[in-house]
LOSE-911026 format. One line per 10 residues: for each residue x, y, z of C-alpha. Coordinates in steps of 0.1 Angstrom, whole numbers, plus 2048, in hexadecimal, padded with zeros to 3 digits. Layout:
N
X/Y/Z; ... .
// end
This chain:
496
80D/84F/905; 824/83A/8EF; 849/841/8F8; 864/83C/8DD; 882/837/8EF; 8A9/831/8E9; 8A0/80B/8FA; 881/806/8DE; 89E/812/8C6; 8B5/7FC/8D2 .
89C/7E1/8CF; 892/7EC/8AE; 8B7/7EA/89B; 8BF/7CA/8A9; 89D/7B9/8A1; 8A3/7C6/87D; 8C7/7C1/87E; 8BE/79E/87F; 8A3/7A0/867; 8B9/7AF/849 .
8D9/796/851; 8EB/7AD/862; 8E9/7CC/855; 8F2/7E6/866; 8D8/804/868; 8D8/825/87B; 8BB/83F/88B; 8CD/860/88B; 8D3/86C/8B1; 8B5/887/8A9 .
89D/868/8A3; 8A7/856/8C5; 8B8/86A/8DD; 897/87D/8EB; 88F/865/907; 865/863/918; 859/87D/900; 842/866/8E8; 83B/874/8C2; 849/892/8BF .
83F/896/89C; 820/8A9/88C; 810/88E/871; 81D/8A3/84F; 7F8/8A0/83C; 800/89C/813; 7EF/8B6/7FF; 7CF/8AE/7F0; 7D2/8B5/7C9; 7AC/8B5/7B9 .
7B9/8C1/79A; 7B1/8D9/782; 790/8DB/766; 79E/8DC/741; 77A/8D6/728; 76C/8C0/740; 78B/8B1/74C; 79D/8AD/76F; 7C4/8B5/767; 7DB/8A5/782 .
802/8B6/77C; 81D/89D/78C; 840/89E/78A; 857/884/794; 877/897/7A4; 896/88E/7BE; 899/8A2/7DA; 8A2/8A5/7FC; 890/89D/821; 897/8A0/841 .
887/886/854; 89B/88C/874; 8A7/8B1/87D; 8CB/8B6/86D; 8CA/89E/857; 8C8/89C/832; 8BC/87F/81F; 8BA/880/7F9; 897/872/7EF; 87C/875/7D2 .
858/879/7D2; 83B/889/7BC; 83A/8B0/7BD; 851/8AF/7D8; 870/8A0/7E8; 85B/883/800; 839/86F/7F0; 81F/884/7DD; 802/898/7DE; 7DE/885/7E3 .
7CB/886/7CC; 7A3/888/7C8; 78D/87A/7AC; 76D/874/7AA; 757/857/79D; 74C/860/773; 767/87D/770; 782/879/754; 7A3/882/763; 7C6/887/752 .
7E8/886/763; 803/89B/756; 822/881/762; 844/895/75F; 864/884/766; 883/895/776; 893/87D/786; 8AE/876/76C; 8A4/855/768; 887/841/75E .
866/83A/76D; 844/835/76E; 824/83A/780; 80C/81F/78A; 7E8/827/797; 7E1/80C/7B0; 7BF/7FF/7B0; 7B0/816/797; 79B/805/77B; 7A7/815/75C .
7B6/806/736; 7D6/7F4/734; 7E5/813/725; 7E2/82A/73B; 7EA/815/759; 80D/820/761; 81E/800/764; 840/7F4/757; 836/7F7/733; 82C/81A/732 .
84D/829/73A; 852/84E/744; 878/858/738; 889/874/749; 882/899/73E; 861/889/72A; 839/889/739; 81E/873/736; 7FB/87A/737; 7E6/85F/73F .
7BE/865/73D; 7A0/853/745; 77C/853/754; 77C/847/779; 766/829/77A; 760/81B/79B; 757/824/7BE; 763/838/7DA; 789/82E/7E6; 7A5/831/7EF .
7C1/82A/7D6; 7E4/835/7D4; 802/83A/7BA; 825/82E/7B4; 840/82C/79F; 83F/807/789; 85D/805/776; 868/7E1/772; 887/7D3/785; 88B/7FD/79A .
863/7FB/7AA; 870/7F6/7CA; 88F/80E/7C9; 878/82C/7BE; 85E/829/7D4; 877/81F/7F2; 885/845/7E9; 865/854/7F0; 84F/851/7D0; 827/84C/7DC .
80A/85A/7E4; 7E5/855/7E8; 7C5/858/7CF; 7A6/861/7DF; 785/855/7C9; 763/866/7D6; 741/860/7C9; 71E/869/7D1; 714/84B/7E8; 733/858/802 .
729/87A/7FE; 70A/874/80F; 718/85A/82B; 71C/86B/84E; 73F/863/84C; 763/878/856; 76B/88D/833; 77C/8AA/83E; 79F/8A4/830; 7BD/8A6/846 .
7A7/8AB/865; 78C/891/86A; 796/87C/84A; 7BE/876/84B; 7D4/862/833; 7ED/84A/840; 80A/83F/830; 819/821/83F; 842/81A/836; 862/812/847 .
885/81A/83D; 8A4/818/847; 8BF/835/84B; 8E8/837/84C; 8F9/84A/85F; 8FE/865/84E; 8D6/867/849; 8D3/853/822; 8BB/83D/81D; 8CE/82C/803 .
8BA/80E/7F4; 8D2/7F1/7F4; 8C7/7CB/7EA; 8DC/7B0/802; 8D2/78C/7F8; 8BD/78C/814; 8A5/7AC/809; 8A6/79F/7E5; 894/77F/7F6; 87E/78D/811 .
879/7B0/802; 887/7CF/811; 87D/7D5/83C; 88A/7F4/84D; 88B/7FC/86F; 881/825/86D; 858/825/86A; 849/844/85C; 829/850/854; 823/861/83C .
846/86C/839; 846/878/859; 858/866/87A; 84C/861/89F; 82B/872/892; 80E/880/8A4; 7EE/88A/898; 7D4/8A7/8AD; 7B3/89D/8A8; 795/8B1/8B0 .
779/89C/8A6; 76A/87C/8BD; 771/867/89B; 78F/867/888; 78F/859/862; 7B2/849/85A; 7B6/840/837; 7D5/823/83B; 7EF/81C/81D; 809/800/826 .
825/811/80E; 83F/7FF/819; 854/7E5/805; 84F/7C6/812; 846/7CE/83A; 821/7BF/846; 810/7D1/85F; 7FC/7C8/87C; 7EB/7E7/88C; 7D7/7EE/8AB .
7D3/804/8C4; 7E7/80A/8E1; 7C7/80B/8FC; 7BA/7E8/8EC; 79B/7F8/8DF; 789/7F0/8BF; 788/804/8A0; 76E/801/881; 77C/7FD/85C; 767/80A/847 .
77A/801/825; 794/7ED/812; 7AA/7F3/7F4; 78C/7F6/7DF; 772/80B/7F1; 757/807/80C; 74C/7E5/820; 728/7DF/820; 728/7E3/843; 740/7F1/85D .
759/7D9/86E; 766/7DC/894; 78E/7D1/898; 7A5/7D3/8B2; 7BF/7C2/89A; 7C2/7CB/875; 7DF/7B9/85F; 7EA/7D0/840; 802/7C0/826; 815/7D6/80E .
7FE/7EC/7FD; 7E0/7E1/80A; 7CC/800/817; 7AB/7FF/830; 797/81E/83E; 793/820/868; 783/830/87D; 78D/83A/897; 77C/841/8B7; 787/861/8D4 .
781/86B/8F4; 78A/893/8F9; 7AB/896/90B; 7B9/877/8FF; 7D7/866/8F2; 7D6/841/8DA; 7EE/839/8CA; 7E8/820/8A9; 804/80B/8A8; 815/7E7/89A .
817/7CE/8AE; 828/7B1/8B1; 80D/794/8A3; 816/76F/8A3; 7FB/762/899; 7FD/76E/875; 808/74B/865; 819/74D/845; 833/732/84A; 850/732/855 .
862/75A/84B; 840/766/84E; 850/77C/86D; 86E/78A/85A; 854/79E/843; 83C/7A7/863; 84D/7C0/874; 855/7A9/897; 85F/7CA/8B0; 83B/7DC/8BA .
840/7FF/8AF; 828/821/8B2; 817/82B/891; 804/84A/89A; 801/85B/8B8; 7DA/86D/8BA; 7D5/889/8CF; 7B4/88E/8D6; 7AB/8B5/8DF; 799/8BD/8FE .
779/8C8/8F3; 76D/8B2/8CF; 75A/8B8/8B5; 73A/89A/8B6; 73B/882/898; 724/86B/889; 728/848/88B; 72C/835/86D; 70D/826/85D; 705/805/865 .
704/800/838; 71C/813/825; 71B/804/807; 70D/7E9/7ED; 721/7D0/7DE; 71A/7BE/7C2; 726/79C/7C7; 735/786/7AF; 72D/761/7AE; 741/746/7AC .
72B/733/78E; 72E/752/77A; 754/74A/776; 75C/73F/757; 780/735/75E; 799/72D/779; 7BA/735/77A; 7D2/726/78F; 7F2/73B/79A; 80E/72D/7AF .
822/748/7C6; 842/733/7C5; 866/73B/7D8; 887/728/7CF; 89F/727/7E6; 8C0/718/7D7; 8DB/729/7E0; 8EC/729/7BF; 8D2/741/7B0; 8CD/757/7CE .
8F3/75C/7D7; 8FB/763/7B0; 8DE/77D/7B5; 8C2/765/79E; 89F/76A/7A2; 88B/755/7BF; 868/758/7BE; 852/757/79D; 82D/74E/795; 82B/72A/785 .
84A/726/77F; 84E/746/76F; 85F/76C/76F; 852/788/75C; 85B/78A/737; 84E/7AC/730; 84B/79C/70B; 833/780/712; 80B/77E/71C; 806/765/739 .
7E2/766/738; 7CB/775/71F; 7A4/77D/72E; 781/783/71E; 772/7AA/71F; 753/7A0/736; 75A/780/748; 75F/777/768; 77B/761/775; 789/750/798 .
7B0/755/79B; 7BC/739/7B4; 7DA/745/7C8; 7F0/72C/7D5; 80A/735/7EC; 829/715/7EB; 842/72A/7F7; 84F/72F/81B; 844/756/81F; 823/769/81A .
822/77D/7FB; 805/79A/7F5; 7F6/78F/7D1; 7ED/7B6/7BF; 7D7/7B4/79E; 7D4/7CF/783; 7B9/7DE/776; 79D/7CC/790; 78F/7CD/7B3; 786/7A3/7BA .
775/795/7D0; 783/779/7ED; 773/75D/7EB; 783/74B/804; 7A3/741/819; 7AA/71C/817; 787/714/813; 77A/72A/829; 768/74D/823; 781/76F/82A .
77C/785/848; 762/79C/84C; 77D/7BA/842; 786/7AA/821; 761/7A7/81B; 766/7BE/7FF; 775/7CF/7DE; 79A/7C7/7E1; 7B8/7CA/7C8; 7D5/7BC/7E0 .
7D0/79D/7F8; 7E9/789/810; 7EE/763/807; 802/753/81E; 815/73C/81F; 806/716/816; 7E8/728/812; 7D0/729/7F1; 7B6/749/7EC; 7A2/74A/7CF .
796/76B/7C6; 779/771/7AF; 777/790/795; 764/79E/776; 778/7AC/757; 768/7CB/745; 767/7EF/734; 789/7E9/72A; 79B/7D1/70C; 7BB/7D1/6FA .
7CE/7B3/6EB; 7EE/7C5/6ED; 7ED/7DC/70F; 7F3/7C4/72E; 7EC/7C8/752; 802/7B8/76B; 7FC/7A1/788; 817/79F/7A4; 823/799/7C6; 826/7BD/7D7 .
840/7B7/7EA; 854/7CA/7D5; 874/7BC/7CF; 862/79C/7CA; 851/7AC/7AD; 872/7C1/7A0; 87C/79D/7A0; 867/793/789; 849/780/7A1; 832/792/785 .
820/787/76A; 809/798/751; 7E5/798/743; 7D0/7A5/724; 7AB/7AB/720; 79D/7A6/6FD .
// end
């Protein structure tokens, strides 16, 4: 069993003290001072939201509101979140239905709503141009047009991204079809299929979680020293199946994960951010950067106890502050409880899916972006911008690239800065081609919508424009670390 302790604590804050130049952070006594007990937590499970039939379409009703949590007994932190005061509801969708989100804001302030990873026009998106003002709602709608995944949402609103969804502001989308409706795979949700919300924060004494930029997070993104899932601290899950479906979201800021289990035995992802693998791949290590998601499973014995944790890995490369964004102190993720007597489950096929592969001669163009990081200290002391994309912040007036409705294109990434930044696209799930030359890992063998370049490295990725075109509705293309992209590491696209 995984034992949280005051001397992991201890550990903890001064590992992160470091990491955030000094500042100081705090774990209220109630999150600390319960020595040799392990997660004392029950995992909170999000509702699942499938909506509501209106003529032939599924209505989603989501309202953006402040409220308070209380993460540790006693004390009360003012947060935000989507019909509620911490994240939001899951929601499920299914392949060919039209849905429509009702978006209501009462926060007193501006926002938006992003759908990560859905394929869907410019306009209905949810990034920083389509603005939700406070006391107003926006209702999105659109026919789901690609495969089973796992997506999620957040707020987008350019130059306060990371603030809103550091307060609370996510949640998950769930995309079914008929090809994973007939796979012999975990489905039941919240106790054989599980979501997973990855995020660390960091807490005053008096219990805020205040979001406030030093020169240092404005550089290397926002890192706390509190890990959560799902909103919920020191968590334990009871399962009372032999396999165990976790749907992972890294929601943090900035933070890269590196997770495994605590008994060193494999688990098999079965998906990345854009659905299903081909085939099934066995880990004992998987790396998650911010919002990247992957599906595990997880294997039980009845009786018991693994815990999935982060662990210290130095082998992730990255250059030279790829650590201060990789979470250096080892800490327990999820502690699974296996009950005595199980319930048997299938294996995963050996073939899940069929990908259509896209091929490099189809490409019509290549693009070349440069992840770039500046690091005078005259602009970063005065505040100024230091990392950009060829040279270049977002202008939310200007088109940096303009695409064709139907081809096919190779972005090459290329990392010349000294940290690892996770590259997010609108609109599409690409393709790796390769790393350096060299073809991706079996688990990014698939549909993907975020990927890690790190540092010195160069990743082309390979995609196919279509359904959607409009010469004056752009997507957006980022880092997602996300004061990187409040920053302005962004740029923006059109399809005509």
């Amino acid at each position: 069993m995984s034992i949280f302790t005051r001397r992991n604590f201890l550990k903890s804050t001064v590992a992160s003290m470091a990491v955030l130049g000094g500042v100081a952070v705090y774990w209220p006594k109630s999150g600390f001072a319960q020595p040799n007990v392990g997660m004392f937590n029950a995992l909170k499970i999000p509702p699942l939201l499938d909506g509501r039939e209106e003529s032939g379409v599924q209505v989603y009703d989501l309202t953006m509101q402040n409220g308070i949590t209380e993460f540790f007994e006693g004390y009360q932190t003012p947060t935000s979140g989507i019909n509620g005061s911490y994240l939001g509801p899951t929601l499920k969708m299914r392949e060919g239905s039209t849905v429509r989100l009702n978006v209501s804001n009462e926060l007193g302030e501006p926002s938006t709503l992003h759908w990560h990873g859905m394929h869907l026009p410019a306009r209905m998106d949810g990034g920083p141009h389509q603005v939700v003002n406070d006391g107003e709602t926006w209702s999105p709608e659109f026919t789901i047009k690609q495969k089973a995944a796992s997506l999620w949402y957040h707020p987008h609103l350019m130059g306060k991204t990371a603030e809103h969804v550091w307060r609370g502001m996510a949640g998950m989308i769930l995309i079914e079809d008929s090809e994973t409706d007939a796979l012999p795979l975990p489905k039941r949700y919240g106790i054989d299929d599980v979501p997973l919300v990855l995020q660390d924060r960091m807490l005053t004494r008096d219990g805020r979680m205040d979001y406030r930029l030093s020169m240092h997070s404005r550089t290397m993104g926002m890192v706390g020293n509190i890990p959560f899932a799902n909103g919920t601290y020191a968590p334990y899950f009871e399962a009372t199946t032999t396999k165990l479906r976790l749907r992972v979201l890294n929601g943090s800021n900035a933070s890269t994960y590196n997770l495994a289990l605590n008994n060193g035995q494999s688990f098999t992802q079965i998906a990345t951010d854009g659905g299903l693998l081909e085939s099934p791949v066995s880990l004992t290590l998987l790396q998650l950067a911010p919002a990247e998601r992957a599906e595990l499973v997880v294997d039980l014995v009845a009786g018991e106890v693994v815990t999935l944790n982060n662990v210290t890995d130095g082998a992730t490369g990255g250059g030279m502050m790829a650590n201060e964004n990789n979470n250096a102190v080892a800490f327990p993720v999820l502690e699974i409880r296996a009950a005595n007597e199980l319930t048997a489950s299938a294996p995963p096929p050996e073939n899940l899916t069929s990908i259509t592969w896209l091929k490099e001669a189809d490409a019509v163009k290549t693009r070349i972006f440069n992840l770039e990081m500046q690091m005078g200290m005259g602009r970063m002391s005065s505040g100024g911008n230091s990392h950009s994309i060829n040279g270049k912040v977002l202008d939310m007036m200007h088109i940096d690239e303009t695409v064709n409705l139907g081809d096919t294109e190779i972005w090459e990434l290329r990392n010349v800065s000294m940290m690892p930044h996770p590259f997010h696209m609108h609109d599409v799930q690409f393709q790796i081609l390769d790393r350096n030359g060299r073809p991706p890992a079996a688990n990014e063998h698939g549909r993907k919508d975020v990927v890690m370049v790190n540092s010195g490295e160069v990743v082309r990725i390979i995609m196919k424009f279509e359904d959607y075109a409009d010469p004056d509705a752009p997507f957006m293309y980022h880092c997602h670390i996300l004061e990187h992209e409040d920053a302005g590491m962004m740029g923006q696209f059109v399809v005509v």
